[in-house]
C-alpha positions in Angstrom: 3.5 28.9 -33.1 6.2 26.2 -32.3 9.0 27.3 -30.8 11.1 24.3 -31.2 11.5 25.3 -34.8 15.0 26.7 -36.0 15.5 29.6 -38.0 15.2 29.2 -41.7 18.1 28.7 -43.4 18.4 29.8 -47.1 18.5 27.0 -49.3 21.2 25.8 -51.6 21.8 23.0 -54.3 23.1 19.8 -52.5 24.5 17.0 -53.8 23.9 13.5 -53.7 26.3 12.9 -51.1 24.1 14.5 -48.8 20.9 13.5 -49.3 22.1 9.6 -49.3 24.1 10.3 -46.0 21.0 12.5 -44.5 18.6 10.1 -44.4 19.9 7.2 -42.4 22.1 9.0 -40.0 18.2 10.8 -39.1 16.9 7.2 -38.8 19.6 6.2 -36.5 20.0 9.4 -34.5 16.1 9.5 -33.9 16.0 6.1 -32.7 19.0 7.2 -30.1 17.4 10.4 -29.0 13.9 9.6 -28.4 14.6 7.4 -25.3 17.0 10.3 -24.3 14.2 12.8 -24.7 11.8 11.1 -23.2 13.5 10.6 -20.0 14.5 14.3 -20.3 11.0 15.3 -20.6 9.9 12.5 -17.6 12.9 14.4 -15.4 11.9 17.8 -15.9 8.0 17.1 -14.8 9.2 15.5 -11.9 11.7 18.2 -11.1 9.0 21.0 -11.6 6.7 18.8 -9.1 9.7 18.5 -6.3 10.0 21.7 -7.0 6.8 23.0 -6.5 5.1 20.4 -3.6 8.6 19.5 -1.5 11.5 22.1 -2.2 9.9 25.6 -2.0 8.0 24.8 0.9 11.0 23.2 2.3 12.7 26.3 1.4 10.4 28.6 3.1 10.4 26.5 6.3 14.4 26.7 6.5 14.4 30.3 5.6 12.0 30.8 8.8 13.4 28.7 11.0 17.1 30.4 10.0 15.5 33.7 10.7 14.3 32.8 14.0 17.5 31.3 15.0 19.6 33.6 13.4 18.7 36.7 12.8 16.3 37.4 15.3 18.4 36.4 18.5 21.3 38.3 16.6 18.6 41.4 16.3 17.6 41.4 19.8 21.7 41.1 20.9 22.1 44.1 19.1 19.8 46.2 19.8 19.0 45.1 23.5 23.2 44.5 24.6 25.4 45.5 22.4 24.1 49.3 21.5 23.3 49.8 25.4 26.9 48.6 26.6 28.4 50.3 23.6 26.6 53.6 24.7 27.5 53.4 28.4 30.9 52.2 27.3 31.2 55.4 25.1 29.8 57.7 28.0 32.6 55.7 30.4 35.6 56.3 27.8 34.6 60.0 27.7 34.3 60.9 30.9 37.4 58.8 32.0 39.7 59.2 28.6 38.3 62.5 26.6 37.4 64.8 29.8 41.4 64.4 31.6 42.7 64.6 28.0 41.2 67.9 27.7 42.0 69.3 30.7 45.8 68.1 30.2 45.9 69.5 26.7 44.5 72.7 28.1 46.3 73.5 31.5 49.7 71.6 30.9 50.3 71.2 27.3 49.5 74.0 26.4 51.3 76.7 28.6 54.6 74.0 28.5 54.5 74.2 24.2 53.8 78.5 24.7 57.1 78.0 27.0 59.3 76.1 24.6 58.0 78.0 21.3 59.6 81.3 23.1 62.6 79.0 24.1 62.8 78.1 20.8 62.2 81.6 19.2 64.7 83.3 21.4 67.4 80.6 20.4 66.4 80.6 16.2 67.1 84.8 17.2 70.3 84.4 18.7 71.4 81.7 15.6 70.0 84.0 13.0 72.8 87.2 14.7 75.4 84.8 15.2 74.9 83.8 11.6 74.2 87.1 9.7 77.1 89.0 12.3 79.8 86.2 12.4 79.5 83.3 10.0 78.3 85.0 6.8 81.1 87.2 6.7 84.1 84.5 7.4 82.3 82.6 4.8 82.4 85.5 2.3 86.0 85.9 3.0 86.6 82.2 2.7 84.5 81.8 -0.6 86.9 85.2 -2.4 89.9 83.3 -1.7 89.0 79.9 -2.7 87.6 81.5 -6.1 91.1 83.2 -6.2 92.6 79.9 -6.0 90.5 77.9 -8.1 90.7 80.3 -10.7 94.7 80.6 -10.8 94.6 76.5 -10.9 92.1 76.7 -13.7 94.0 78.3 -15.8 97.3 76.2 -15.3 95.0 73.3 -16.0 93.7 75.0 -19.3 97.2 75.3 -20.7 98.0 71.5 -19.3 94.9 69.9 -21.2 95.7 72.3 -24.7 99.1 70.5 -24.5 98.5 67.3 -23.7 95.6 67.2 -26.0 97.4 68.5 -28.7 99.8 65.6 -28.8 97.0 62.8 -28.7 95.2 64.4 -32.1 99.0 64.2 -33.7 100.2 60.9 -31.9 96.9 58.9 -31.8 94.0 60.0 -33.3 95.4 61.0 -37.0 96.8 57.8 -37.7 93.8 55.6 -36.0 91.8 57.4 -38.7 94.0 56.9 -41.3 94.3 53.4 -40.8 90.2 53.5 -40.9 89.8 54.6 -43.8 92.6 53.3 -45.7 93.1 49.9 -44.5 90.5 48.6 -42.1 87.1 50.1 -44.5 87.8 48.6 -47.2 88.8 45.1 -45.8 85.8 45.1 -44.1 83.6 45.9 -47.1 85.2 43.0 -49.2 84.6 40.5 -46.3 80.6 41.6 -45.7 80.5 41.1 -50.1 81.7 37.8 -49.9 79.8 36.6 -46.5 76.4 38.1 -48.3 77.1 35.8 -51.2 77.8 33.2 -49.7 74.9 33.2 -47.3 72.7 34.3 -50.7 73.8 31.0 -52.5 73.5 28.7 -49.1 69.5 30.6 -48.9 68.7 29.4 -52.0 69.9 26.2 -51.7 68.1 25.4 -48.9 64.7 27.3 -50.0 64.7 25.0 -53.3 65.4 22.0 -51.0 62.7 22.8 -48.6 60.2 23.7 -51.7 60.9 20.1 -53.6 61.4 18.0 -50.3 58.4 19.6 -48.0 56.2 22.5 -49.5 55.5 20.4 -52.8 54.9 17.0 -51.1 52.8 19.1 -48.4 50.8 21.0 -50.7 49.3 17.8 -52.8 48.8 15.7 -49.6 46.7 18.9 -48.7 44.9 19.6 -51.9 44.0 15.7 -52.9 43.9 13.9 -49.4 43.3 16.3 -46.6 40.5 18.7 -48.2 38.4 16.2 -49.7 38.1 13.8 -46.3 37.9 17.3 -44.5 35.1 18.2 -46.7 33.1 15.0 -45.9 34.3 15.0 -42.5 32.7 18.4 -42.3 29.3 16.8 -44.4 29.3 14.3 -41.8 29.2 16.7 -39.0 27.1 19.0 -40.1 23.9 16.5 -40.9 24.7 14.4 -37.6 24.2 17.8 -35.7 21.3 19.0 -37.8 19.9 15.1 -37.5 20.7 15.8 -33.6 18.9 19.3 -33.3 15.8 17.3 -35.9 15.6 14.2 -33.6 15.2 16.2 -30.6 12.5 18.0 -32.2 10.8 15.1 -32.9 11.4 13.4 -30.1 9.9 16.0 -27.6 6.8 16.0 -30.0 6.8 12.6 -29.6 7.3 12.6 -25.6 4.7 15.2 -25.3 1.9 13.3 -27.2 2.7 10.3 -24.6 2.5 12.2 -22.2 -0.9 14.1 -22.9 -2.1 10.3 -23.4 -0.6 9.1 -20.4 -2.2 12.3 -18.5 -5.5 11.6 -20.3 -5.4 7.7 -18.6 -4.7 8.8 -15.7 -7.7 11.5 -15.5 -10.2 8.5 -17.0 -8.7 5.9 -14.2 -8.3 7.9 -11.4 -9.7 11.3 -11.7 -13.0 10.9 -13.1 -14.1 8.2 -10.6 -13.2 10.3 -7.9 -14.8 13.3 -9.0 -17.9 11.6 -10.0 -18.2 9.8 -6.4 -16.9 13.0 -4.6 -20.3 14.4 -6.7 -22.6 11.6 -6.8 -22.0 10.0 -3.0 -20.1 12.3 -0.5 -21.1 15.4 -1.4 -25.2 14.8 -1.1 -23.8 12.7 2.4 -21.9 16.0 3.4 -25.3 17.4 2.8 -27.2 15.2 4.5 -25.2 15.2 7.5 -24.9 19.2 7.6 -28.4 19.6 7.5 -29.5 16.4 10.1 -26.3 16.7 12.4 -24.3 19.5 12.3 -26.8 22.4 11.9 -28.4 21.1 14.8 -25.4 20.3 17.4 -24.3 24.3 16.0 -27.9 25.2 17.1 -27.9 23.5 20.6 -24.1 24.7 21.2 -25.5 28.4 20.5 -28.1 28.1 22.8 -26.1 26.2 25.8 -23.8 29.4 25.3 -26.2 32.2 25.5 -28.2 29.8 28.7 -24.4 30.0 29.9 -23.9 33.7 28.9 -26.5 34.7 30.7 -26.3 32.2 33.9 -22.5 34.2 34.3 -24.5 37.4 34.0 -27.0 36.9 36.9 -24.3 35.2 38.9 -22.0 38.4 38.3 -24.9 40.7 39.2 -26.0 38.8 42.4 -22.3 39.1 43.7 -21.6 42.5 42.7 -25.8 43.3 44.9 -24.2 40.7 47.8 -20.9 43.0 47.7 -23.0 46.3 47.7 -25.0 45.2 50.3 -21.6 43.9 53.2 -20.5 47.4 51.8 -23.2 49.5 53.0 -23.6 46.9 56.5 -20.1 48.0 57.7 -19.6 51.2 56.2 -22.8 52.6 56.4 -24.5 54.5 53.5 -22.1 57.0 51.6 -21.9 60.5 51.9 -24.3 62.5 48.6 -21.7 64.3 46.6 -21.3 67.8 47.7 -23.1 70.7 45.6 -20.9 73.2 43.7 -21.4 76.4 42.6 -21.2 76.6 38.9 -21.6 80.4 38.7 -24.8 79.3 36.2 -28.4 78.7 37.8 -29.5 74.9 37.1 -33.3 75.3 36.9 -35.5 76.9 34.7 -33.6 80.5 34.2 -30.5 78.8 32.5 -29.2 80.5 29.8 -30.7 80.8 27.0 -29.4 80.1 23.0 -32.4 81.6 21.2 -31.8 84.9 23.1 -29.7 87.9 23.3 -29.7 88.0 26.9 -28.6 85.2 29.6 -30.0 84.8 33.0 -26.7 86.4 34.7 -27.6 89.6 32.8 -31.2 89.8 33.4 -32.6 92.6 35.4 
């Protein structure tokens, strides 16, 4: 399955336009692209093998050596500094900031805020009488007449305003309207008549004007210049990108093939001949020198260890006798452990686990 190919496209009738423009602009386009390709394709292997021998390792390397000089120092700070001064700094602030807070909250501010809240509730008392015995009743009192007051002024002002407006309907407003209707309506509807023909006329003046000097002359440039070079404009394009997307096809077909022959010389120069003398000469001399050389320097260095091993051994065991011996010269033999009684007899009348009976409970 290629998976360079495009999607299939449904086919239509094309003209000769395109098939004598399709052809050479594929010639010339392939023979532009293939160099590109192939360096594209040279670029990408040796990416992927920078990638692959140099950069990840490389990667890994920083990544450890940014952990160790990073993260871990930071780690250790943290948890081995920081969290043990931060704990005794936490202890510190309680005992010397949260403990005397406490105790001033709870023997001082306390009984002073009791104190004051009585102040405070014998005062709001003594306001509440003052105002319920004294000031709400003045204010009642002052409240009645002002009403009075108000109420005799409102209705002098009532009569004023009937009065006074009276006169404006008759002296103003009657005549403006008049004049409205009668005069100033109909002067303004013959003025908006005429300005709405006039404006009407000047309109199409100008939209004939525009049509003959612009629209026209537009619309022909459009329809016999503009579309038809767009059209092959757009022919152009479209077969220079499909000759692009073609070439590059081709060309990577192309680039692998010289590369699957270039990897095929270079396994027949260079890998083959080493294989076949890695097979043919050094491995039956790895052979040959395993079985003559190394096998027996392995065998010799086995047995100068265990001669060794066991040299160590005796010498260890004739100290620790030498030892025993200056040990019991100056100190003498040592004392036999002293017996203990077990509350169980140690010879033959032990008890016994095939029996019922024990030697405790015998008779």
């Amino acid at each position: 399955m290629d998976l360079d190919k495009p999607p299939a496209r449904p086919q239509h009738p094309e003209g000769c336009l395109t098939v004598a423009i399709r052809l050479p602009v594929r010639i010339v386009v392939f023979v532009l692209v293939l160099p590109v390709r192939m360096v594209w394709d040279a670029l990408v292997v040796c990416g992927r093998f920078l990638t692959d021998t140099v950069l990840r390792p490389v990667g890994r390397a920083l990544l450890w050596v940014g952990w160790a000089l990073l993260v871990w120092p930071w780690g250790a700070l943290w948890r081995h500094v920081l969290v043990p001064v931060g704990k005794a700094l936490g202890r510190l602030g309680y005992v010397l900031v949260v403990v005397p807070l406490r105790w001033l909250y709870t023997c001082v501010l306390t009984p002073v805020g009791h104190a004051l809240a009585r102040i405070v509730r014998g005062t709001g008392a003594g306001l509440a009488w003052l105002y319920a015995r004294v000031l709400a009743p003045v204010g009642r009192t002052v409240a009645r007449l002002v009403k009075g007051v108000g109420m005799l002024l409102a209705a002098a002002g009532a009569g004023v305003y009937a009065a006074v407006a009276r006169l404006v309907r008759y002296l103003l407003v009657v005549p403006a309207r008049w004049l409205y209707e009668w005069v100033l309506a109909p002067v303004g509807r013959a003025l908006a008549w005429l300005a709405g023909a006039v404006v009407t006329a000047i309109g199409a003046a100008l939209c004939w004007t525009t049509r003959i000097l612009l629209v026209l002359p537009a619309l022909a440039l459009w329809r016999w210049v503009l579309a038809p070079v767009g059209r092959v404009l757009a022919l152009v394009a479209r077969e220079v990108g499909e000759a692009l997307g073609h070439a590059w096809r081709v060309a990577g077909r192309v680039s692998r093939a010289v590369g699957r022959v270039l990897a095929t010389l270079f396994r027949w120069i260079f890998v083959e001949p080493l294989r076949w003398v890695y097979r043919t000469v050094l491995t039956p001399v790895g052979h040959v020198v395993r079985d003559l050389v190394l096998r027996p320097v392995a065998e010799a260095s086995r047995f100068v260890g265990r001669t060794v091993r066991q040299a160590l051994a005796g010498a260890r065991e004739a100290v620790r006798q030498a030892r025993a011996d200056l040990r019991r010269v100056l100190f003498g033999e040592p004392r036999p452990p002293a017996a203990v009684d077990r509350r169980e007899p140690t010879g033959r009348e032990t008890r016994t686990l095939g029996r019922s009976t024990t030697a405790l409970t015998k008779d």
